[in-house]
N, C-alpha and C positions, 0 to 999 in steps of 0.2 A: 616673727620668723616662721612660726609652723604653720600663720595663714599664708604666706606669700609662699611657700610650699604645697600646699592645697590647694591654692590656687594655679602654681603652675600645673600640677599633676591631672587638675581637670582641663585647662586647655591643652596638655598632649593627649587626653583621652579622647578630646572631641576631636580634636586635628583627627586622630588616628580613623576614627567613626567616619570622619568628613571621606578622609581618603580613598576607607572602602567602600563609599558607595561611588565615587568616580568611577569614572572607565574611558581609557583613550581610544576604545572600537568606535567609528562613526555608526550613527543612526542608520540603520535598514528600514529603506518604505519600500512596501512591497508592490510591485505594479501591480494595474487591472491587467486582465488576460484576456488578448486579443480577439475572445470568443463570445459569442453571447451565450447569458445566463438559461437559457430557456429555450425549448424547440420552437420554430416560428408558426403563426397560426394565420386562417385566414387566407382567403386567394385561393392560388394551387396547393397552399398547403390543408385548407379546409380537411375533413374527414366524417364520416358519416356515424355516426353516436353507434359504440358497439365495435366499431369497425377494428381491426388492429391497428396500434398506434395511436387509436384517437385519445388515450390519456397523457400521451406528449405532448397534444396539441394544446392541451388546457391552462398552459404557461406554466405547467410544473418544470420545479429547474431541473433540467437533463442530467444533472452529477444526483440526482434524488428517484431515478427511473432505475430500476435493475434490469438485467439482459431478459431474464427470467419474465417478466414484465412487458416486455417490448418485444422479443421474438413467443410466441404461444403458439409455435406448432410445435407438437411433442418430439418426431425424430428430430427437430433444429436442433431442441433443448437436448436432446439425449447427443445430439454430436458435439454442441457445445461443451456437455459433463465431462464426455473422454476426452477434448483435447485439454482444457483443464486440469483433467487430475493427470494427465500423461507428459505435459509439457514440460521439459527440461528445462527449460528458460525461466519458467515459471518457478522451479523449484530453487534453482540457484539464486531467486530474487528474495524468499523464501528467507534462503540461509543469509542473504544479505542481510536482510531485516533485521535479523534475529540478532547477527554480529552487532549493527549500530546501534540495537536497542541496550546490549549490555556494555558499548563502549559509553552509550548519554548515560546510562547508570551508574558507570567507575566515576564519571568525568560530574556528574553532580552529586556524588560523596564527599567531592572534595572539599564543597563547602561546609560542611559538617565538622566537627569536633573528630578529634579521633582518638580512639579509647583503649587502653592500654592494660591490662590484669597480669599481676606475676603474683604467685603463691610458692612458697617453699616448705619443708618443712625436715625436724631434723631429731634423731633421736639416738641419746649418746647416754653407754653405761661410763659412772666415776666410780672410783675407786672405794671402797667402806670408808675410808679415814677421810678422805672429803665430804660427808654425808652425814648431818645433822643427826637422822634419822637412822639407823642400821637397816640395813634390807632392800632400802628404798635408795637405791644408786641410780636410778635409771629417769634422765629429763628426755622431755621432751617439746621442743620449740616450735612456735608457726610463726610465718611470716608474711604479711598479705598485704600487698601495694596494688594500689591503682593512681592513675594518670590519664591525664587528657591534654590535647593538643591541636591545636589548629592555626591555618595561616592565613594571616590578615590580608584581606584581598584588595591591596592596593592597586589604585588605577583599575579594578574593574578586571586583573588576568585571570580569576578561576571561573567567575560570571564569563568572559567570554570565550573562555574554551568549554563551557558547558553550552552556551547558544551554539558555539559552532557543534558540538557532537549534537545535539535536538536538532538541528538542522540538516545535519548529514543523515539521520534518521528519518526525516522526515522528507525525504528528498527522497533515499530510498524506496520507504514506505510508495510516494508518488510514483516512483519510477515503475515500482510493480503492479498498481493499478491500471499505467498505463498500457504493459505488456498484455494486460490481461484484457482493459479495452482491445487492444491491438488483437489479438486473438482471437477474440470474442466476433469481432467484426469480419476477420479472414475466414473464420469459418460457413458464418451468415453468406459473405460475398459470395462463397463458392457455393453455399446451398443454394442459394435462390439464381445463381449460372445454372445451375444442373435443373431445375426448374423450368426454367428461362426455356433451355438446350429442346428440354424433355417435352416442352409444350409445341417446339419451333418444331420437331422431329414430326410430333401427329400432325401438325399443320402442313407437312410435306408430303406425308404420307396422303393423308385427307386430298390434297392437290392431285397427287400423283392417280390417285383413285380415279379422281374426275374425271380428269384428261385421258385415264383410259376405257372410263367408260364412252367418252364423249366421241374415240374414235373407233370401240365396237359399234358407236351407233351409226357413223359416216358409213365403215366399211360395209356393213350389210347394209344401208340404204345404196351403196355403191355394187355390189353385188346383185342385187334387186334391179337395178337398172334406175331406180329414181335420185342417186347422186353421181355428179360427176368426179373426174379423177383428180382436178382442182380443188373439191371441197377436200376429198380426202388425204390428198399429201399438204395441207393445210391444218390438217386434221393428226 
């Protein structure tokens, strides 16, 4: 009789073991991302050893390049720093993080045992005539319990609300890398516009120069008598 009871009490133990490593969450595969691994090299995108950028071009994978790294002119880097440490958007991704990281925290405690301390303690005068002893009336008792407790994670529900909180975290975490890509890039974009602007500005200038030198030269050859009045309102 007390094996066919040891023997039942090990198959609910195993059933029980069986059950919590089940889980009725389907499998998540994670896609490829639609991007490629690596800056392209080669062609137009060749570079000249030295050159800026040209350690993009080495098939290092582009999530392994820092901004810092890729843009190396100093005012860039120093405009990059301010909008970085200034950006609001930024900040509030910041305190997102921080929130999912202590919510995947709570959320995989719960697979753990949970631990329980009570202590009392209690200290009572008796009477002489109760007291073996004369003088000595006075006990005093302690009390000290502990406990433990945990829930059996059938089907897989604490395992997958702790994947889901590591994933809401970790989504986060993404989401503010990409703000900061994003950022990072608006700042560059408009640096090198005002660049762009700044070089088109002296090439205007430079033009404008010519053309007026080009018709002090007419006018006083026209003045002179050796141009006519065609070159110069051409001019």
């Amino acid at each position: 009789m007390q094996k066919h009871a040891l023997t039942a009490t090990m198959a609910a133990l195993a059933a029980a073991l069986f059950a919590t490593g089940c889980t009725m969450a389907p499998h998540y595969k994670r896609p490829d991302a639609p991007v490629a691994q690596a800056y392209p090299a080669g062609g137009v995108y060749a570079t000249q050893p030295g050159a800026a950028g040209a350690r993009s071009a080495n098939g290092q994978a582009a999530t392994a390049i820092g901004w810092r790294e890729f843009f190396v002119d100093p005012r860039l880097q120093r405009l990059i720093e301010i909008a970085l440490k200034n950006n609001r958007d930024l900040r509030v991704s910041v305190l997102n993080i921080e929130a999912a990281r202590a919510q995947y925290q709570i959320t995989r405690a719960g697979l753990f045992p949970t631990l329980d301390g009570t202590g009392t303690g209690n200290r009572q005068r008796l009477p002489n005539s109760l007291t073996a002893v004369p003088g000595r009336n006075i006990t005093t008792t302690y009390n000290v319990g502990l406990s433990a407790s945990w829930e059996l994670d059938l089907f897989g529900r604490v395992q997958s609300l702790k994947d889901q909180a590591l994933a809401q975290y970790l989504s986060t975490s993404y989401a503010r890398q990409a703000s900061e890509i994003s950022l990072v890039s608006s700042v560059a974009d408009q640096y090198l516009t005002l660049l762009s602007t700044d070089d088109l500005l002296k090439v205007t200038e430079n033009t404008l120069k010519s053309a007026q030198a080009s018709y002090d030269l007419t006018k006083l050859q026209f003045d002179n008598g050796t141009g006519s009045e065609l070159e110069l309102r051409q001019a």
